[in-house]
Phi, psi and omega in degrees: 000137177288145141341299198289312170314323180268018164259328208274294212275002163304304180302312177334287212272010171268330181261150203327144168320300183325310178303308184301322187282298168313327202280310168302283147346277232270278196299327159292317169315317185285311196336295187288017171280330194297089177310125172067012183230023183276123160246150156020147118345277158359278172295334176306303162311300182295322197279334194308300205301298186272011151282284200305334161320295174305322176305305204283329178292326185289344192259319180298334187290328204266349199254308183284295178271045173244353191283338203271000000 
């Protein structure tokens, strides 16, 4: 991975879910712009799938410390 991507995925991870969630959005849409790059089923289905993972562990973390 370049620099620049991993400073893109710094920046990610500084921002609010909602922003992470427009920002995601926004970047599968432009994917399926990508001449001669498109993914897969396949692959699509695997980023949903470790997205709703990530979503649900932050919303149980977000459960447990709103429970203490």
């Amino acid at each position: 991975m370049t620099e620049t991507a991993s400073q893109l995925l710094a920046v990610f991870d500084s921002l609010s879910p909602q922003e992470q969630h427009e920002l995601m959005t926004e970047l599968l849409r432009r994917s399926g712009e990508l001449s001669g790059q498109r993914l897969t089923d396949e692959q699509l289905v695997g980023i949903a799938t470790e997205t709703f993972l990530a979503l649900d562990a932050e919303e149980f973390d977000d459960a447990a410390t709103q429970a203490k």
